[in-house]
LODOFI-441075 format. One record per residue (C-alpha): x, z, y negated; residue in one letter. Coordinates in steps of 0.05 Angstrom, whole numbers, padded with zeros to 5 digits, always signed. Layout:
BEGIN
XZYA ...
This chain:
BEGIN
+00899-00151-01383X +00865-00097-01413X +00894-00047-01369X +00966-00073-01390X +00948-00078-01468X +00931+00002-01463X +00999+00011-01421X +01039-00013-01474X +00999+00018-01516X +01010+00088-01493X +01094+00075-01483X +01098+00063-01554X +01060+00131-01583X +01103+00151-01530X +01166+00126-01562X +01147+00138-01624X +01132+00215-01611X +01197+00225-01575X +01222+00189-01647X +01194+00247-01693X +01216+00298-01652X +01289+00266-01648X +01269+00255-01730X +01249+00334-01737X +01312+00363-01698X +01361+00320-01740X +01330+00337-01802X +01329+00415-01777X +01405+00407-01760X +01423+00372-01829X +01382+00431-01860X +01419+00491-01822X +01495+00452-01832X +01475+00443-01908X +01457+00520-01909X +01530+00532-01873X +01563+00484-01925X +01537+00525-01977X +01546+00592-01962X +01626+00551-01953X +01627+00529-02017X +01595+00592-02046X +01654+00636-02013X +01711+00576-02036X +01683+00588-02110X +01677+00668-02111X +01749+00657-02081X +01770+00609-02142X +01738+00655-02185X +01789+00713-02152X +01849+00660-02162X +01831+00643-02227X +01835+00719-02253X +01891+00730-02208X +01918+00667-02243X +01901+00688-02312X +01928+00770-02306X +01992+00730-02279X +01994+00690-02345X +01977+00742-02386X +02042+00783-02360X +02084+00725-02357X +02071+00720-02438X +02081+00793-02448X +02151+00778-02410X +02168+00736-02448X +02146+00759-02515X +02195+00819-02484X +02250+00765-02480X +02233+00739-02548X +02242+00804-02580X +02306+00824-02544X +02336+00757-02560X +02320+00768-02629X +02350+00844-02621X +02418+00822-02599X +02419+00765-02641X +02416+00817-02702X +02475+00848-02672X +02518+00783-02672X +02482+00760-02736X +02553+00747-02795X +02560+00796-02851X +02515+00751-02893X +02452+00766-02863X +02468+00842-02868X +02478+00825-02945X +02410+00789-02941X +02379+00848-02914X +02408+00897-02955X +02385+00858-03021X +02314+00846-02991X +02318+00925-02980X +02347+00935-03055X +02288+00885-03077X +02229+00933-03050X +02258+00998-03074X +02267+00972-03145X +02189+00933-03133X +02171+01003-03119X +02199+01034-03175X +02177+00988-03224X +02101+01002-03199X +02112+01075-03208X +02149+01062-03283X +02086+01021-03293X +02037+01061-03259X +02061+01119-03303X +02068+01083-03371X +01994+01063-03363X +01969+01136-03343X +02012+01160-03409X +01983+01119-03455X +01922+01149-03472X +01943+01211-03455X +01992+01248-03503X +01952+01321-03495X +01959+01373-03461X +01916+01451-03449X +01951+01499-03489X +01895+01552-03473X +01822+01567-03467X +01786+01595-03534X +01718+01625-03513X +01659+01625-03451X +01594+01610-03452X +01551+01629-03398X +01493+01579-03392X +01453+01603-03332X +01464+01646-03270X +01421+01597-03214X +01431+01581-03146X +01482+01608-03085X +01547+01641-03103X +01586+01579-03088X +01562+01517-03112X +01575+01460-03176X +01544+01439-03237X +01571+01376-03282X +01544+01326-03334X +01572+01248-03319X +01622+01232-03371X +01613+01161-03361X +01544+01159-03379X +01517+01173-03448X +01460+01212-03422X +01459+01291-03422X +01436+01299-03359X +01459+01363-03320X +01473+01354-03250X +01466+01418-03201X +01493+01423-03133X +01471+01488-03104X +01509+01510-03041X +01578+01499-03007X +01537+01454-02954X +01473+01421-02974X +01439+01350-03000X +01399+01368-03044X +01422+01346-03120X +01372+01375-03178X +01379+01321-03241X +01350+01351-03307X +01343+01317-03381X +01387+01362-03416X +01422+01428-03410X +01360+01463-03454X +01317+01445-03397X +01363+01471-03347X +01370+01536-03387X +01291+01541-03376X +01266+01604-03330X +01229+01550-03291X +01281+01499-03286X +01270+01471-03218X +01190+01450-03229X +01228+01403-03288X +01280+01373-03247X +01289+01310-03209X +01303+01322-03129X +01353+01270-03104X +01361+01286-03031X +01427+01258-03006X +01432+01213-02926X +01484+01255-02912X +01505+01328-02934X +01563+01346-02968X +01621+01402-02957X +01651+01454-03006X +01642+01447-03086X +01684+01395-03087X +01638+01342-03121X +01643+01299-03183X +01591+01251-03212X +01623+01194-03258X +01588+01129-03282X +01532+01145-03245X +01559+01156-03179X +01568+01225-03138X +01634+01227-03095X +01636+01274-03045X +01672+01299-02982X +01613+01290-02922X +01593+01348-02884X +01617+01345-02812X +01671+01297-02828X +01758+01311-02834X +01758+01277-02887X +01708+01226-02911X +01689+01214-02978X +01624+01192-02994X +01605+01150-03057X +01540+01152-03072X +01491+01112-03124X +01452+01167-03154X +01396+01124-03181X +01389+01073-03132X +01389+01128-03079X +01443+01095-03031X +01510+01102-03004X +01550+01041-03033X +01619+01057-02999X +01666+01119-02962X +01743+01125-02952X +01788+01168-02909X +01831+01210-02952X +01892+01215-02913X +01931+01283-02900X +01863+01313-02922X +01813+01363-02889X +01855+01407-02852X +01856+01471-02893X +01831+01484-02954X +01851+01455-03023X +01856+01533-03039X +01854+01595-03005X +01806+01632-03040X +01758+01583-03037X +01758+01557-02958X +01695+01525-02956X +01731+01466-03003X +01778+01427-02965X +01775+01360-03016X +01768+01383-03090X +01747+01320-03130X +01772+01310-03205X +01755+01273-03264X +01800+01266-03323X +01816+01212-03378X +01836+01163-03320X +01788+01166-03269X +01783+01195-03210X +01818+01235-03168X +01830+01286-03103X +01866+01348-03098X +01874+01375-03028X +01925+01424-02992X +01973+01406-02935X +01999+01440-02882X +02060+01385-02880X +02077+01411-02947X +02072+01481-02931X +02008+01487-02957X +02021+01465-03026X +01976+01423-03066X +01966+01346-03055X +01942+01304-03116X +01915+01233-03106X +01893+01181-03149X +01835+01135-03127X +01804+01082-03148X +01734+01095-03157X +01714+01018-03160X +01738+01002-03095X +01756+01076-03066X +01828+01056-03048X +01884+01099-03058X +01929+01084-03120X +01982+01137-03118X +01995+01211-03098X +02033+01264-03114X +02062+01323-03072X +02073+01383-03122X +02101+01453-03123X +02043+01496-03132X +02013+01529-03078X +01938+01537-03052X +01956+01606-03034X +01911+01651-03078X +01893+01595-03115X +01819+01594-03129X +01801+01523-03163X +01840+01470-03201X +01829+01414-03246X +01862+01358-03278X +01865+01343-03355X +01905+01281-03381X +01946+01269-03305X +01960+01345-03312X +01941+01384-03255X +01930+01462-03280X +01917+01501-03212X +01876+01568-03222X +01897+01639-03186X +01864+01706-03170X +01856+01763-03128X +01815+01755-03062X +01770+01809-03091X +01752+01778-03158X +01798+01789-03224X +01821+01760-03286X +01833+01677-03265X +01895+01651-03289X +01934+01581-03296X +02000+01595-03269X +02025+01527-03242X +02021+01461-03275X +02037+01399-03243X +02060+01331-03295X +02047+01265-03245X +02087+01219-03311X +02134+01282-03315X +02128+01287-03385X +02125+01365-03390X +02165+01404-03367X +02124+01459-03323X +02175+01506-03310X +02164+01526-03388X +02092+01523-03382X +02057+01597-03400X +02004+01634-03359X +01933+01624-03387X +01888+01669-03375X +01809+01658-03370X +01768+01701-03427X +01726+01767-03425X +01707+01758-03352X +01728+01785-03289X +01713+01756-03224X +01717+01696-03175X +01707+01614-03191X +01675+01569-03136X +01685+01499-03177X +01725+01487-03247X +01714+01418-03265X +01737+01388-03334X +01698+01335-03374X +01737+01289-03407X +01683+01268-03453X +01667+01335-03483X +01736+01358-03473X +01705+01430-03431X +01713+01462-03361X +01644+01463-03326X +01652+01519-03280X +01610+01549-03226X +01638+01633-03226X +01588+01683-03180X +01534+01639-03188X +01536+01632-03271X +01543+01568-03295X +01598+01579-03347X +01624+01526-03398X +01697+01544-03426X +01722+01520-03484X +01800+01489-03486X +01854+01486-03539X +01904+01429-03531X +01967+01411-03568X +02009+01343-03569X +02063+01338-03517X +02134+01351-03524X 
């Protein structure tokens, strides 16, 4: 019996041996038919993947088709539309142009109505200082109360030298008395203004961006594209300044040359809040052998010379309200000086031209009469 107990015994390790290994070789099958479903599965979704952007590109250019056939329907049913629609569309056309003339009417009444003035000639120099690079820009803010000067040395440069007053500036030693403000990014030409505490600039390196800068709190607060801009000079004898900046009783504004006008002078206004563009002007004077310009009460008086330095002269006035009439205008002369200007910028405040001539800093003094 014993012999038969261990018989049985051993056929049933026997059986269940033969058991595992049947259990081993299934579960090795299910494990190498799982890895071939997945690598399945794996090529079925990177194909989906393919369908689906196959599916969206054909989509995509089924909408473009018929956004096509949406726009050709609307073409030819333009063509068939009655003779009433045409009458709609010629009274929404009749609409804009008289919106747009009524914006310019009141565009121009508001620029005229603090401004009844105009130059009639300039009464005397004074020559402050003679500082800095041949080319360069000096200004006080007349939106500020303050009489600081402001001196930008240098047709490219970002350096800005703030002093107290103009007797400190006059000082032999002026620069150990004056505040360095050094500017992110450079500026180009003379073509600078600082107003309510601000200095608005065309950037170095740039066609033509405009930089607006906070003078005190040392930061760039906003830029704009002028558009047209930056191609040549705003005048020929002074090619370093393609964007001449300008301050006058209304704000700000841009004066810039074209060669889609033949190279005559652009004037824009901007506003300097927001540094969007609120009008502009193509006029009839020309940058060639013009030297500087400036604007007093939304006249624009454009300055001429010689190439090698002469008597500067205002031969060509340009009225954006069109209250003057230019063709009568005289030629003003400059006084008692011969010689080249780099920058002419007027100050509404104290009614002057701050100019920058061979490196003097020169103030000139202007007569003005009521316009006709």
């Amino acid at each position: 019996q014993d012999a038969a107990l261990m018989n049985y015994i051993d056929r049933r390790f026997l059986s269940l041996e033969r058991r595992l290994e049947k259990c081993n070789q299934d579960i090795l099958d299910y494990v190498e038919e799982f890895r071939d479903f997945t690598k399945m599965i794996m090529s079925r979704l990177a194909g989906l993947s393919s369908y689906e952007t196959e599916l969206k590109s054909e989509v995509e250019n089924l909408l473009t088709r018929v956004e096509r056939a949406q726009r050709d329907i609307d073409y030819f049913g333009s063509l068939t539309d009655s003779n009433t629609c045409v009458e709609i569309d010629e009274d929404l056309v009749k609409q804009q142009l008289f919106e747009e003339a009524e914006e310019n009417r009141k565009l121009k009444l508001m620029l005229n109505a603090s401004c009844d003035y105009m130059l009639a000639g300039i009464k005397s120099l004074k020559i402050v200082k003679k500082t800095g690079e041949i080319h360069g820009s000096w200004m006080k803010d007349p939106g500020k109360k303050h009489a600081k000067i402001y001196l930008l040395s240098g047709s490219v440069n970002n350096v800005i030298l703030e002093f107290a007053n103009i007797l400190t500036f006059m000082e032999s030693n002026h620069t150990q008395k004056a505040r360095r403000v050094t500017l992110p990014l450079p500026w180009k030409g003379t073509g600078h203004i600082i107003y309510q505490g601000f200095l608005f600039y065309h950037r170095y390196g740039s066609l033509n961006e405009i930089i607006k800068y906070n003078i005190q709190k040392r930061n760039v607060t906003d830029q704009m594209l002028l558009s047209g801009a930056g191609r040549i000079p705003a005048y020929q004898l002074s090619p370093a300044t393609k964007i001449d900046l300008a301050i006058d009783e209304q704000g700000l504004w841009a004066i810039h040359a074209e060669p889609d006008t033949g190279g005559n002078i652009v004037i824009t206004k901007i506003n300097h809040m927001t540094m969007a563009v609120e009008n502009t002007w193509d006029t009839s004077c020309s940058s060639k052998d013009a030297e500087a310009a400036f604007i007093v009460c939304n006249i624009l008086y454009v300055v001429y010379n010689i190439p090698s330095g002469g008597t500067s002269r205002i031969q060509c006035i340009y009225d954006v309200v069109g209250a003057v009439n230019t063709y009568e205008f005289p030629v003003l002369h400059f006084p008692k000086r011969q010689g080249s200007h780099s920058t002419i910028h007027y100050n509404p405040k104290e009614k002057q031209l701050f100019a920058w001539g061979d490196g003097y800093q020169i103030i000139y003094k202007l007569q003005a009469i009521q316009k006709v």
